[in-house]
DRENDO-1510 file (C-alpha; in Angstrom, 1 decimal, always signed):
<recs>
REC; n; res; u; v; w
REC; 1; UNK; +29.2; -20.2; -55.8 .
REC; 2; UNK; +31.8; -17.7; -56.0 .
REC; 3; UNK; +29.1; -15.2; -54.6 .
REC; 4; UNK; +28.6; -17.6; -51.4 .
REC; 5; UNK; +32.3; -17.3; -50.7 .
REC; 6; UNK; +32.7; -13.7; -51.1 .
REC; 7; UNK; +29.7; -13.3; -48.4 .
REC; 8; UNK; +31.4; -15.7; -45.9 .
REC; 9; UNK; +34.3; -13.8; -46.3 .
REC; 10; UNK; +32.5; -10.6; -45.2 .
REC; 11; UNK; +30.5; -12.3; -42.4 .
REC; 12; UNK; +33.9; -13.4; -40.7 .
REC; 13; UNK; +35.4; -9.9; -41.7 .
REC; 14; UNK; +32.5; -8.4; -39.2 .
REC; 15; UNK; +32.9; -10.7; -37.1 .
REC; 16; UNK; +36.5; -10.4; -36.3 .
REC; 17; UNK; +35.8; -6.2; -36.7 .
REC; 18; UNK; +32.7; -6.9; -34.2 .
REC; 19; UNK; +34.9; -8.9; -31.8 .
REC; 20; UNK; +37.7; -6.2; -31.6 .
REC; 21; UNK; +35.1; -4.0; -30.5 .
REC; 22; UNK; +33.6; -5.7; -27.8 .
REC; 23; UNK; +37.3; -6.5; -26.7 .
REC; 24; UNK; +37.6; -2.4; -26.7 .
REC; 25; UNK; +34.7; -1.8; -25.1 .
REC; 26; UNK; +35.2; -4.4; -22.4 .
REC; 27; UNK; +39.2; -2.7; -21.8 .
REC; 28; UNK; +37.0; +0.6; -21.2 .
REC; 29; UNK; +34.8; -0.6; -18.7 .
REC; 30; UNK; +37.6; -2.0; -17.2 .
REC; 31; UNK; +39.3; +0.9; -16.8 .
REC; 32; UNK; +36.5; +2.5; -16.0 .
REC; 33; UNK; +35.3; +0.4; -13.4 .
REC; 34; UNK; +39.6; +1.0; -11.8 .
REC; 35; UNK; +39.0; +4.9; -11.9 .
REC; 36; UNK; +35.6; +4.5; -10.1 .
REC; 37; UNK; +37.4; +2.4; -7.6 .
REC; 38; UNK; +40.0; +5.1; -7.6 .
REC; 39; UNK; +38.0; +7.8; -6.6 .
REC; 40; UNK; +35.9; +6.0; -4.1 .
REC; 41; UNK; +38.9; +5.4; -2.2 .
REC; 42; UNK; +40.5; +8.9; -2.5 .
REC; 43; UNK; +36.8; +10.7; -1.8 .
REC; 44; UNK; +37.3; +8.0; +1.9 .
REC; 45; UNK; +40.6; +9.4; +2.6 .
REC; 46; UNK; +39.5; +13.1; +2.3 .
REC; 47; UNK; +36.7; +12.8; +5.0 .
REC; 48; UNK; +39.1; +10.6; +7.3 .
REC; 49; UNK; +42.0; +13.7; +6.7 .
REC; 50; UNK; +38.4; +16.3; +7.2 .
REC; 51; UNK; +37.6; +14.0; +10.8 .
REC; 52; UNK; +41.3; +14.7; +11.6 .
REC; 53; UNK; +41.6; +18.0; +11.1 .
REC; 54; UNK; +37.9; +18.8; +12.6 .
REC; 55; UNK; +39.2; +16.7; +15.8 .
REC; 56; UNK; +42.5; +18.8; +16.0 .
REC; 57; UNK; +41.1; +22.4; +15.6 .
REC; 58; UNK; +38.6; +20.9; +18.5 .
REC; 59; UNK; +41.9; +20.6; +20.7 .
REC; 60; UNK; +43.5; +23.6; +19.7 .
REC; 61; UNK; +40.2; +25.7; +20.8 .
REC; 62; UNK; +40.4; +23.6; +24.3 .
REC; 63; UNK; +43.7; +24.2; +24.7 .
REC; 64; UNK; +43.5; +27.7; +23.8 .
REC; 65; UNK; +40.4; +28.4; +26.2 .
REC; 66; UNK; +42.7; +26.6; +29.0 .
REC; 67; UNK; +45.4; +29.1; +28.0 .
REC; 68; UNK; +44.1; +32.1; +28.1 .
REC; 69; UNK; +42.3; +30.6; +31.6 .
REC; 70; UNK; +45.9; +30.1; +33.0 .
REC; 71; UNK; +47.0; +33.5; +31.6 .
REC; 72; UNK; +44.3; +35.5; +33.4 .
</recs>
């Protein structure tokens, strides 16, 4: 008998030890699920600011080529 409750006392021991490490596990997904987020958003706003800056170098060649067509 006292063998029986010295086993159920292990067997909720794991559990609770088994338990705190899905709860870990599912924090780190979590967080790693924000930082993928994260980075898909910053990795958008880099081509929108690479569009920009393509669009303006664009407008400084035209108004370059219209200066130097004015100048001459």
């Amino acid at each position: 008998m006292a063998r029986k409750g010295r086993l159920m006392a292990r067997k909720g021991r794991l559990t609770r030890v088994a338990v705190k490490i899905g709860t870990a596990m599912g924090n780190a997904d979590r967080k790693v699920q924000k930082v993928a987020k994260a980075g898909k958003l910053a990795r958008k706003e880099l081509d929108d600011i690479a569009k920009q800056v393509e669009a303006l170098k664009r407008q400084l060649q035209k108004t370059a080529k219209r200066l130097k067509h004015a100048l001459t």
